[in-house]
C-alpha positions in Angstrom: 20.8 -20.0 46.8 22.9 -21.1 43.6 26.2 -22.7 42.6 28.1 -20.5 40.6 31.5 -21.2 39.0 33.9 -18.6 39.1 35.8 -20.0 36.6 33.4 -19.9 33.9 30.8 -18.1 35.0 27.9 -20.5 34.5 25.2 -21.6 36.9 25.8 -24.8 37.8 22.8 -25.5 40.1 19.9 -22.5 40.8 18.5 -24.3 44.0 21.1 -25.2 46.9 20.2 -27.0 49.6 23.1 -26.0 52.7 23.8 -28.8 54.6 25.3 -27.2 57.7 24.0 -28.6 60.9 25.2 -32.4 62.1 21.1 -33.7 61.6 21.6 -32.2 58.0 24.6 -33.6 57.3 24.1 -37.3 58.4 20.6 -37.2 56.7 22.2 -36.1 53.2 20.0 -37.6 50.3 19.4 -40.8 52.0 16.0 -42.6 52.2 14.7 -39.6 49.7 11.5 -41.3 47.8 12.3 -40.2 44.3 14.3 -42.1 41.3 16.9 -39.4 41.0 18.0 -36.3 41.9 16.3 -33.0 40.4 17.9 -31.2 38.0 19.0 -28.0 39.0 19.2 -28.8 42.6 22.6 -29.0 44.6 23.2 -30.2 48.2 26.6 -28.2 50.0 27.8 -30.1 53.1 30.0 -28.7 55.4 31.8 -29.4 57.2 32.5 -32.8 55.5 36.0 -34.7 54.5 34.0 -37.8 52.3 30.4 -39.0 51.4 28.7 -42.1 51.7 25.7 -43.2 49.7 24.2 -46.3 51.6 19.9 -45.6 51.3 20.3 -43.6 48.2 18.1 -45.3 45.3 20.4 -43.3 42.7 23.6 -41.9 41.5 24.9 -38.2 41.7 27.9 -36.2 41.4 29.9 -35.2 43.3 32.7 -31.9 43.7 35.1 -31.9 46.5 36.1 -28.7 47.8 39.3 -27.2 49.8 38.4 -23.9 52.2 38.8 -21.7 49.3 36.1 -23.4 47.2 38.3 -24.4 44.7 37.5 -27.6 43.5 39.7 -30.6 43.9 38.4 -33.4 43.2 35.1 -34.4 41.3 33.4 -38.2 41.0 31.1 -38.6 38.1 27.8 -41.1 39.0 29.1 -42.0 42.2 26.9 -44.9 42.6 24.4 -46.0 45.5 25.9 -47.9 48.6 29.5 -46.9 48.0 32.2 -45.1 50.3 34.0 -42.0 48.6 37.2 -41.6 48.2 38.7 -39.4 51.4 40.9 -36.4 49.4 43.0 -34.3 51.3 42.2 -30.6 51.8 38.3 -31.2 51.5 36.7 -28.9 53.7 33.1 -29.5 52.1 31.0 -31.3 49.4 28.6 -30.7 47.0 26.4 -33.3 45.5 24.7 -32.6 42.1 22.3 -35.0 39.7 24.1 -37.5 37.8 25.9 -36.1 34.8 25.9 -32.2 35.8 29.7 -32.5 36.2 30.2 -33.3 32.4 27.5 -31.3 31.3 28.6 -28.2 32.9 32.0 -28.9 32.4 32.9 -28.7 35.4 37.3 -29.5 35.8 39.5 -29.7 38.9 40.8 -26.0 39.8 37.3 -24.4 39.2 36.3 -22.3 42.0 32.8 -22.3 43.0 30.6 -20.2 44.8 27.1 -20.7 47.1 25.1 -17.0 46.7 21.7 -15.8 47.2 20.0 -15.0 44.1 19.9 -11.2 45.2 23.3 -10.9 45.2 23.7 -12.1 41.5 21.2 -9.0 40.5 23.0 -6.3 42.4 
C-alpha cells in the first residue's frame, strides 16, 4: 500500500505498513534493530489519539489525522523516549522517516490517502 496526498498529488511513502490490530498498535516501531527508519516506508495506526516513542533508537515524523484523513497536525523529528502531544479530532497516525514531512512538503489541511498500488494504475 502507499501514502498518497490528495492535496498535491505526490507519493509520500510507497510501502505502508497498517497498524490496525491492538498487538500492532502497541508494538509500533519499538525495539526495531535498525538506526533509522527506511525511506519510503510509512507505519498508519488506527485507531490511535497520541504516540509514544520509549524503545525507539531514532526519530520520525509524524502526521496526525481527523476521520476524514485530513491532516491536522504534524511533528517534525519527534525524538526517542518522548510522549506526543494528544490533538483533538485524531482518529489515526502515521509515522514516516525523519525529515519526509519537510521534504514532501507536507502542511496541516492536506488530505491523505492509504491505497493499494493497483488502484493507482486503474
Amino acid at each position: 500500500m502507499e501514502l498518497v496526498n490528495l492535496s498535491t498529488g505526490t507519493i509520500i511513502a510507497e510501502n505502508v505498513i497498517p497498524a490496525y490490530t491492538f498487538i500492532k498498535r502497541l508494538k509500533g516501531l519499538m525495539f526495531t534493530s535498525t538506526s533509522s527508519f527506511p525511506e519510503g516506508d510509512a507505519i498508519h495506526i488506527q485507531p490511535c489519539r497520541s504516540i509514544h516513542s520509549y524503545f525507539m533508537k531514532y526519530e520520525i515524523d509524524v502526521l496526525y489525522l481527523n476521520e476524514s484523513n485530513q491532516i491536522i497536525a504534524a511533528e517534525c523529528y519527534f525524538r526517542p523516549g518522548t510522549i506526543g502531544k494528544h490533538h483533538k479530532g485524531t482518529e489515526s497516525v502515521i509515522e514516516l522517516p525523519a525529515g519526509t514531512i519537510n521534504k514532501k512538503k507536507i502542511k496541516i489541511g492536506h488530505s491523505v490517502q492509504i491505497q493499494n498500488l493497483k488502484e493507482r494504475v486503474s
